[in-house]
C-alpha positions as CSV (number, residue, x, y, z in Angstrom):
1,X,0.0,0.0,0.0
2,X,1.7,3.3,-1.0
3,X,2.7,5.2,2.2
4,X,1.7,8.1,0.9
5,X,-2.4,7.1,0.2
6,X,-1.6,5.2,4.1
7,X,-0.6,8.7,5.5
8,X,-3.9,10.2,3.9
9,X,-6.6,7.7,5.3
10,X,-5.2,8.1,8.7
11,X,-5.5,11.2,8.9
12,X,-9.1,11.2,7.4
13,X,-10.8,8.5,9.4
14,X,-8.2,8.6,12.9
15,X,-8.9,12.1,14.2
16,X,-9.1,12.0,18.2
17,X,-11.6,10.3,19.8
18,X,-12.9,8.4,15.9
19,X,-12.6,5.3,17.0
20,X,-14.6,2.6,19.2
21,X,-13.3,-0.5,19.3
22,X,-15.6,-3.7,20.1
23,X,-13.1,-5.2,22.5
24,X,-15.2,-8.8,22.3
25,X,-13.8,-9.0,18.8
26,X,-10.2,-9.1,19.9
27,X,-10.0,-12.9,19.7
28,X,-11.3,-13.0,16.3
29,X,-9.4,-10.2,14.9
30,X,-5.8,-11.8,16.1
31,X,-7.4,-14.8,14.2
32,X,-8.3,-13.0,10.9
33,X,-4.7,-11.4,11.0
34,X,-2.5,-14.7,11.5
35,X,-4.9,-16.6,8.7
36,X,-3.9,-13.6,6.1
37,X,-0.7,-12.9,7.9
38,X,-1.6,-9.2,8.0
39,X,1.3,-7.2,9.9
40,X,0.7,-3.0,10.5
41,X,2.5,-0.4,11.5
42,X,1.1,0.5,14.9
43,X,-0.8,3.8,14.1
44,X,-2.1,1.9,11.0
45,X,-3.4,-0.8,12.9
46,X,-6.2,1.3,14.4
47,X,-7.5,2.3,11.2
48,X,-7.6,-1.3,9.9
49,X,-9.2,-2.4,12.9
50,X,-12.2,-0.2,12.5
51,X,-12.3,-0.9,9.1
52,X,-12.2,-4.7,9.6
53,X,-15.1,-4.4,12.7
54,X,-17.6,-2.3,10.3
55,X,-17.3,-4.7,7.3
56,X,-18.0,-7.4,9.8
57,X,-21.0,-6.0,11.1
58,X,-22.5,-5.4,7.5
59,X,-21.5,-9.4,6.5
60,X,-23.7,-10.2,9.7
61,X,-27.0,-7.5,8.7
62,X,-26.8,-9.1,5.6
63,X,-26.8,-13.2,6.3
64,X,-29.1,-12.5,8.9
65,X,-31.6,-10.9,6.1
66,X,-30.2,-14.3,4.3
67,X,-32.2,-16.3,7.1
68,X,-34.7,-14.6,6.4
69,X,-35.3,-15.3,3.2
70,X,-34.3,-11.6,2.2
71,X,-31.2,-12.9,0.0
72,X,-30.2,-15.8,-2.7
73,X,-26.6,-15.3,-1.6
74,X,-24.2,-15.0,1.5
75,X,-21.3,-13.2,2.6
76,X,-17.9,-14.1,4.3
77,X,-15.3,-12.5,5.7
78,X,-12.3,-12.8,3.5
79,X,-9.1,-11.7,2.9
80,X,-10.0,-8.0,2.2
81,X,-12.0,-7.5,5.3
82,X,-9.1,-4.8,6.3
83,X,-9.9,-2.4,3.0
84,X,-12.8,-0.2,2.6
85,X,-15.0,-0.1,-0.5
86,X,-13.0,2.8,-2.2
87,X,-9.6,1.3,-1.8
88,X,-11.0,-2.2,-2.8
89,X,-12.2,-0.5,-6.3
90,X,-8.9,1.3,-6.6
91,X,-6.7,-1.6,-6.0
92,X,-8.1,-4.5,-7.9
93,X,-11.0,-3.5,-10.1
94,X,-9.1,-3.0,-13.3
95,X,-11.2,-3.5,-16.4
96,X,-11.6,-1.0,-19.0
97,X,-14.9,-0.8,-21.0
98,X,-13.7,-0.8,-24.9
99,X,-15.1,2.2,-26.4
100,X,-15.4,0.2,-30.1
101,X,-16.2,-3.0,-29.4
102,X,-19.4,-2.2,-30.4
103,X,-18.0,-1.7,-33.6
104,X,-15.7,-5.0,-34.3
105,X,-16.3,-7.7,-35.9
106,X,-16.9,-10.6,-36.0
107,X,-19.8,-10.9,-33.6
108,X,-21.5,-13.2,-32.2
109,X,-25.2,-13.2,-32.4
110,X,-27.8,-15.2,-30.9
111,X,-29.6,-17.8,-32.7
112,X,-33.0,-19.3,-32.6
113,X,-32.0,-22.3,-34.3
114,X,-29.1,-23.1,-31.5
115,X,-29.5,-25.9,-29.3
116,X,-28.3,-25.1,-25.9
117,X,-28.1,-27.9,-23.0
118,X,-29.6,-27.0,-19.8
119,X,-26.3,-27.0,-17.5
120,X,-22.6,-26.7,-18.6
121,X,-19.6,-26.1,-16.8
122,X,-15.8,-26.1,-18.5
123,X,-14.3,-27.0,-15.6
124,X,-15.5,-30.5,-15.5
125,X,-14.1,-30.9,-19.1
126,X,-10.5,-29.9,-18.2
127,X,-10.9,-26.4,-19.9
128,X,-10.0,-24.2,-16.9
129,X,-6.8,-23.6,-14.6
130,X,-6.9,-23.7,-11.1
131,X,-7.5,-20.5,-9.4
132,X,-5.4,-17.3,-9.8
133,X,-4.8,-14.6,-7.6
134,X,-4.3,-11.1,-9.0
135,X,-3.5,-9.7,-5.3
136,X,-3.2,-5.8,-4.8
137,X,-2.8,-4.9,-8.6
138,X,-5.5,-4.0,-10.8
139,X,-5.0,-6.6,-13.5
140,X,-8.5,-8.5,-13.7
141,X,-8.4,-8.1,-17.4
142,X,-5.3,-10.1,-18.1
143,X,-6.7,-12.9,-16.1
144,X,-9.3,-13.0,-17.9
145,X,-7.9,-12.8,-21.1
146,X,-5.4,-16.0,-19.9
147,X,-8.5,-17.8,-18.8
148,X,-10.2,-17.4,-22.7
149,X,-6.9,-18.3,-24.2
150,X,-6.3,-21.3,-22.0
151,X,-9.7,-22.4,-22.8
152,X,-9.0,-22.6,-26.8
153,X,-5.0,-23.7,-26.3
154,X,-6.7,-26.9,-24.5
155,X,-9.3,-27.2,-27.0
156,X,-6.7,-27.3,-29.8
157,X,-4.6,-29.5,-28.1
158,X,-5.8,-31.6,-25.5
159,X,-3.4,-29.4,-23.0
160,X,-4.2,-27.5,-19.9
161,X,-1.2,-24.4,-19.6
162,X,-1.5,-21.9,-17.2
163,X,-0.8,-18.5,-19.3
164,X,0.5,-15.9,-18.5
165,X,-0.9,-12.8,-17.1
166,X,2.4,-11.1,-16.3
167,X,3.7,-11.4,-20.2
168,X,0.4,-9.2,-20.9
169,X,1.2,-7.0,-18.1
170,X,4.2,-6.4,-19.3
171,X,4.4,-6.1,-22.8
172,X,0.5,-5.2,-24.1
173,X,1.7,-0.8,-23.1
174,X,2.0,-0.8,-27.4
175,X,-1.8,-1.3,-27.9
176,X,-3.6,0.3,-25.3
177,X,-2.9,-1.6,-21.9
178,X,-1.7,-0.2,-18.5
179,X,-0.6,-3.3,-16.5
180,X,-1.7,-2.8,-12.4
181,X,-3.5,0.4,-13.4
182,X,-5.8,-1.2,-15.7
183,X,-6.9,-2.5,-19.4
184,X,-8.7,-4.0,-21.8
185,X,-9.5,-7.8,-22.5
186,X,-9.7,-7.2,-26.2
187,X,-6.5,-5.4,-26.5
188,X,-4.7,-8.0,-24.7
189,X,-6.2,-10.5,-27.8
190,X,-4.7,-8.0,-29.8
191,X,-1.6,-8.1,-28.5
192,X,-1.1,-11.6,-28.2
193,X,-2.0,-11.6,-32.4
194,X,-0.1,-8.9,-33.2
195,X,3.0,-10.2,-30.9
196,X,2.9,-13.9,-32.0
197,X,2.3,-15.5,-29.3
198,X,2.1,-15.3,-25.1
199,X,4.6,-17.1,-22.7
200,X,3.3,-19.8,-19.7
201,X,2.9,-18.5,-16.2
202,X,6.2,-21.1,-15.6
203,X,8.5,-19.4,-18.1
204,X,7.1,-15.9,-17.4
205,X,6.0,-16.2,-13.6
206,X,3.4,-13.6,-12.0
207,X,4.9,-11.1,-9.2
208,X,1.7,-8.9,-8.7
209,X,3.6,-5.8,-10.0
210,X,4.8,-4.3,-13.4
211,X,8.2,-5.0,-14.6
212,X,10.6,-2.4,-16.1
213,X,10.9,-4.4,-19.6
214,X,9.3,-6.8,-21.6
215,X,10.6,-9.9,-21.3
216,X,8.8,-12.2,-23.6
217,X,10.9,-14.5,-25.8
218,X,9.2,-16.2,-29.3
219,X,11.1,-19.3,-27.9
220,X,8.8,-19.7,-25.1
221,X,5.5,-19.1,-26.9
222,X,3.0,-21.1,-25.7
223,X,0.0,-20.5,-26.9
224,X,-1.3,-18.0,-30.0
225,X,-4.6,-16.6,-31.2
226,X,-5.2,-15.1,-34.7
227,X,-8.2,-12.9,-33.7
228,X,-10.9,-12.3,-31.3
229,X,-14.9,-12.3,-31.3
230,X,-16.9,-10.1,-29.7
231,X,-20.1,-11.5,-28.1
232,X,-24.0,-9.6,-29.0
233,X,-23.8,-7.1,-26.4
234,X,-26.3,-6.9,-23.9
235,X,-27.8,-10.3,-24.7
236,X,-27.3,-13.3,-22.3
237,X,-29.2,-15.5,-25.3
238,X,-26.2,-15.2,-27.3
239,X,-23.3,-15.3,-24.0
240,X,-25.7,-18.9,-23.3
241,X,-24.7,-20.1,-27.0
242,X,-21.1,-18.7,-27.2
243,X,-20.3,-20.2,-24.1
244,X,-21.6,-23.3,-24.8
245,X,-20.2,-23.4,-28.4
246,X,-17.0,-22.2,-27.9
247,X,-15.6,-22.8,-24.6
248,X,-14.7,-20.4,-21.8
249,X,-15.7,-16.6,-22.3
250,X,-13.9,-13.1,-21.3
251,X,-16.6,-11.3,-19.6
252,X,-16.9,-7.8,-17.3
253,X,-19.2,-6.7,-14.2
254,X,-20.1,-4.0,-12.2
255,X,-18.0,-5.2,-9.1
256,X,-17.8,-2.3,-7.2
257,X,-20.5,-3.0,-4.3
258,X,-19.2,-4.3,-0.6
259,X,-21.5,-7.2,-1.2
260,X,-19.4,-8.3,-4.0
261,X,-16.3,-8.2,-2.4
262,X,-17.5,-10.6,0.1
263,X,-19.4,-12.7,-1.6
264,X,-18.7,-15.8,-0.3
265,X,-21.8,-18.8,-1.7
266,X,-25.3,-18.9,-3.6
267,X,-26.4,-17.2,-6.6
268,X,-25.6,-13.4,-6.6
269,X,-28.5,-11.0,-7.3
270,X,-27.9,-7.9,-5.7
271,X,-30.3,-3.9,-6.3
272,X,-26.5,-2.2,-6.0
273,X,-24.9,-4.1,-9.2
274,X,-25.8,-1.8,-12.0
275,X,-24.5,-1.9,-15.7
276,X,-20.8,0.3,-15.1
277,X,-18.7,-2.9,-15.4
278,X,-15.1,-2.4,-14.3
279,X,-14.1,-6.0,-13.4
280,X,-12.9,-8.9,-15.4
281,X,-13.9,-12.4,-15.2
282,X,-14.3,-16.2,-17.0
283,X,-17.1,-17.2,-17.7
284,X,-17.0,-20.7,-17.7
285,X,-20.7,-22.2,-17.7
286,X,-24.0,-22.1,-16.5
287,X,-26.6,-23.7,-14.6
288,X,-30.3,-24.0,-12.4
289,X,-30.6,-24.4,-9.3
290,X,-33.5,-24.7,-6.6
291,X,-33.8,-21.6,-4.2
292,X,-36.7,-21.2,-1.7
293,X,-39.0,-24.2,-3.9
294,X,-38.2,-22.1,-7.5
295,X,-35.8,-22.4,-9.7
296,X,-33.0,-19.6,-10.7
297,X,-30.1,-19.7,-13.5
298,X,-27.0,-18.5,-13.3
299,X,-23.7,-18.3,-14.7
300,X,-20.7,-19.8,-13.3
301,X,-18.0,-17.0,-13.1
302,X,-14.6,-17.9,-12.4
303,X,-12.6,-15.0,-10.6
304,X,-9.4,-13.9,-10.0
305,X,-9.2,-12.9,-5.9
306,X,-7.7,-16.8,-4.7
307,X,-9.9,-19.8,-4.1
308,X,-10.7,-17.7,-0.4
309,X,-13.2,-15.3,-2.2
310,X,-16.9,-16.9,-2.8
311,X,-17.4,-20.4,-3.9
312,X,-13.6,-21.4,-3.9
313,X,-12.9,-18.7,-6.0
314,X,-16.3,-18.7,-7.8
315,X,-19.3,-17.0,-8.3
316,X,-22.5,-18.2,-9.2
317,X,-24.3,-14.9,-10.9
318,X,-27.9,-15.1,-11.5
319,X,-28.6,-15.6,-15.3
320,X,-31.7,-13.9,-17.2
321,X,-32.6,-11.4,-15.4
322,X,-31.6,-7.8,-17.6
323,X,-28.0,-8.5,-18.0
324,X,-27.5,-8.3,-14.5
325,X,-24.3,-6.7,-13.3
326,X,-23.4,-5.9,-17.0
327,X,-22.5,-9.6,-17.3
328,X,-23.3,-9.5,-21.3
329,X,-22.2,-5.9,-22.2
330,X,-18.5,-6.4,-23.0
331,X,-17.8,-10.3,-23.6
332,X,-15.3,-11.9,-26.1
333,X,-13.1,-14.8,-26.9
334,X,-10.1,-15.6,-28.7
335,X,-10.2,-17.7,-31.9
336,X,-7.5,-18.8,-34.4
């Protein structure tokens, strides 16, 4: 965390007499720091206490509306519980809406001639990695784009390779990109055309920061594409059939909600996920389920935050009901 945004919050949220510790939660805060192996700087730990203690108390308001019936999802304390909202968004939500995707082609569009089986999921056909984790730089959209091109190297070649992200981060600057501070998933498809190929994570390893130089090597190439295809925006008809047709999916959301970042099981539906996407994910299938005696779809998103965020590192995201979270507005997928 730069000391300088550090030096900031403290003096925003730890004027005298601020703060009001619960001192009940002592045991369970020493408990939450040695499972992430948090360490602070004394004056900072204050601050991340408070912080920690009021996302806690809105995890419990909302499961307890869950008993009640008020909610198809639940919510966990994670790994993030020690940042508020606005530094959550700043660190890790990375994705950058393209401005012409609109305009590419090819696209795929829905069609009503398509047959589509009721559930599918990747994962149980070897198509997806294990979980990533992007840590504390806003890279979602190289992830992402590693998760579609994983998905078509194994469907060419029988192979599963984890890709990798830091190659993009690194090396996509020429075509639009901005490694931790953000991209696009279609430019990193574009990049990896235009550049030939993109190393594995084992050749080019991941260390949650941007490197001074490009190190990619054709030697090392792992895996290619020759183009990308956007996905009929704004329809979840035609995310169903590309999905199901293709193989895994580049997808965005509107992540920026506290409910999101502590998602932790059930089928997300939530009134403060609007259609402003700035996260990346992989979509990787789809599915019903039974909730309160009626059925609900969703989609199976796989994320980048480490198998400690939601279901092991997955969301379920409910499915046909107005593009929630912007789920369908900027989706593509590498082909060759």
């Amino acid at each position: 965390m730069p000391s300088v945004l550090v030096a900031a919050w403290l003096v925003s949220f730890l004027s005298p007499g601020s703060v009001a510790l619960d001192l009940a939660l002592e045991g369970a805060w020493k408990g939450w720091k040695e499972q992430h192996t948090k360490v602070y700087l004394e004056e900072e730990e204050v601050f991340r206490r408070e912080v920690w203690e009021k996302n806690l108390r809105r995890i419990e308001q909302h499961n307890w509306e869950a008993s009640q019936g008020k909610h198809s999802y639940w919510l966990g304390m994670n790994h993030f519980g020690d940042l508020t909202d606005e530094e959550f968004n700043q660190l890790l939500n990375g994705f950058r809406p393209d401005p012409d995707l609109i305009n590419q082609r090819p696209v795929f569009q829905e069609s009503p001639l398509l047959y589509l089986p009721e559930s599918l999921d990747w994962r149980a056909k070897g198509y997806v990695t294990p979980v990533k984790n992007q840590g504390h730089c806003g890279a979602c959209w190289a992830f992402s784009a590693t998760g579609a091109l994983e998905g078509l190297l194994f469907n060419q070649t029988g192979t599963l390779v984890p890709l990798s992200e830091q190659n993009l981060i690194d090396c996509s600057w020429k075509v639009g990109n901005h490694g931790c501070h953000g991209g696009y998933i279609t430019q990193a498809f574009e990049y990896v055309r235009e550049n030939g190929g993109i190393a594995s994570e084992h050749d080019y390893p991941y260390v949650e920061q941007e490197e001074s130089r490009c190190r990619y090597d054709p030697r090392i190439r792992a895996a290619n594409c020759s183009s990308l295809v956007r996905v009929q925006a704004g329809s979840e008809g035609a995310l169903a059939q590309a999905v199901a047709t293709v193989g895994p999916v580049s997808v965005a959301v509107d992540a920026r909600s506290f409910f999101f970042h502590f998602y932790h099981s059930g089928i997300f539906a939530s009134s403060w996920c609007g259609q402003q996407v700035n996260h990346a994910m992989l979509l990787v299938g789809y599915g019903t389920a039974q909730e309160g005696g009626k059925p609900i779809d969703y989609w199976i998103l796989k994320n980048s935050w480490s198998e400690k965020w939601g279901e092991e590192g997955y969301m379920r995201l409910v499915r046909g009901l107005d593009n929630h979270c912007g789920v369908a507005s900027q989706a593509s997928y590498p082909v060759m």
